[in-house]
C-alpha positions in Angstrom: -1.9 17.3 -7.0 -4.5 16.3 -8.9 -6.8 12.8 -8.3 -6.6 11.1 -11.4 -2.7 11.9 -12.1 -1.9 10.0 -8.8 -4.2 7.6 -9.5 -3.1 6.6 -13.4 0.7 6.7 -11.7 -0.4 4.2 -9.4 -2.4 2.0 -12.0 1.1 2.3 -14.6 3.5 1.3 -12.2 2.7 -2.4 -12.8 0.9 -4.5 -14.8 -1.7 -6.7 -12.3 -2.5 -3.5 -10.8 -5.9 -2.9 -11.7 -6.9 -6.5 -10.9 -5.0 -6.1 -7.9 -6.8 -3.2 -6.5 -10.3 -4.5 -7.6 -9.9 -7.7 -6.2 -9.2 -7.8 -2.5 -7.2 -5.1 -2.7 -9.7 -1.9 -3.1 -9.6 -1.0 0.4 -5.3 -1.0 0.9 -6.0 1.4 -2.4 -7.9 3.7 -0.6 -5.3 3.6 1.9 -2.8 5.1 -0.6 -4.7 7.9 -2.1 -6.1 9.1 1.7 -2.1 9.1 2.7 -1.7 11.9 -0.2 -5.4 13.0 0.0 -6.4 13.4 3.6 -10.2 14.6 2.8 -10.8 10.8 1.2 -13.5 8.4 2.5 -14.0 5.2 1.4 -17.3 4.0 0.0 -18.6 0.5 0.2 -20.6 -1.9 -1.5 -21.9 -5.0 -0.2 -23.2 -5.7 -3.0 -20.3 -5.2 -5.4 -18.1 -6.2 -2.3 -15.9 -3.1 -3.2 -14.8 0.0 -2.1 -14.4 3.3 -4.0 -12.6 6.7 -2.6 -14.8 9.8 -2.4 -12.4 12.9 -3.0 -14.0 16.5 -2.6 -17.6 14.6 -3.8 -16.4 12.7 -7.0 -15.8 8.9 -6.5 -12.6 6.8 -7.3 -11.1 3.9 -7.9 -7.8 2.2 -9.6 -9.6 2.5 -13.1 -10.0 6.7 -12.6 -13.3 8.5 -11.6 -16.2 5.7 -11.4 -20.1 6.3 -11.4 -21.8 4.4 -8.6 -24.9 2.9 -7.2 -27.2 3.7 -4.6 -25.8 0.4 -2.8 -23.0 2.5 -1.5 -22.4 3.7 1.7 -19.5 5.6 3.7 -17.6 2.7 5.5 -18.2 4.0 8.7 -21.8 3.1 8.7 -21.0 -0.6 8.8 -20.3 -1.9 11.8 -16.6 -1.9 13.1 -16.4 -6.4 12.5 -17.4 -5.8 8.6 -14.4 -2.8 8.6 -11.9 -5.1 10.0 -12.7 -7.5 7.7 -12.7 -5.1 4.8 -9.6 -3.2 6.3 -7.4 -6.8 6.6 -8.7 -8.2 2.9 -6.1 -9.3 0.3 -5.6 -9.5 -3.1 -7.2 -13.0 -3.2 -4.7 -13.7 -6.2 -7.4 -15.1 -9.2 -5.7 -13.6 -12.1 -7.6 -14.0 -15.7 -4.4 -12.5 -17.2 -0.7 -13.5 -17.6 1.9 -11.5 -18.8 3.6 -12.0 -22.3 7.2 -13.4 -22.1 8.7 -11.2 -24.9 6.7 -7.5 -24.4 5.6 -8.0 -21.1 1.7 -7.2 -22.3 -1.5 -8.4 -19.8 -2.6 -11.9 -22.1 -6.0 -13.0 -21.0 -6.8 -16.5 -20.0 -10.0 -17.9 -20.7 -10.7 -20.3 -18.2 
């Protein structure tokens, strides 16, 4: 199975998902693709506050294969507190998009 099918699957199957999984929601997404991929580790950034998936060396997240800093680290270098927190973060639910009544396309709100 490769990486990037899974992960497009994932991000087509609704609408909100990329903001979903890049805000609050990065490490529940890392979550899905270790369940299929059991070689993934998750990649942090305190920085960016997000978390990426490292599959066989290539880096991942709900947008496909992503580039990243320096800043990032293998989650299990933090110490466990920062993990639980990480591990129990939601989607915090700040959407800059609605979706279109009639076609059901992402409209962006500027706020």
């Amino acid at each position: 199975m490769k990486v990037l099918n899974v992960i497009t699957a994932i991000r087509n199957s609704f609408l909100w998902s990329e903001q979903v999984y890049t805000r609050g929601s990065c490490y529940k997404f890392y979550e899905i693709l270790l369940s299929i991929f059991p070689q993934a580790v998750a990649w942090y950034s305190e920085k960016a506050d997000h978390i990426v998936t490292c599959i066989d060396g290539v880096m991942y997240d709900i947008t496909g294969h992503v580039t990243v800093g320096e800043d990032y680290r293998p989650l299990e270098e933090y110490m466990p507190e920062i993990i639980i927190a990480i591990s129990n973060a939601k989607f915090n639910g700040h959407l800059d998009y609605i979706e279109c009544p009639n076609c059901g396309d992402a409209i962006h709100i500027k706020k």
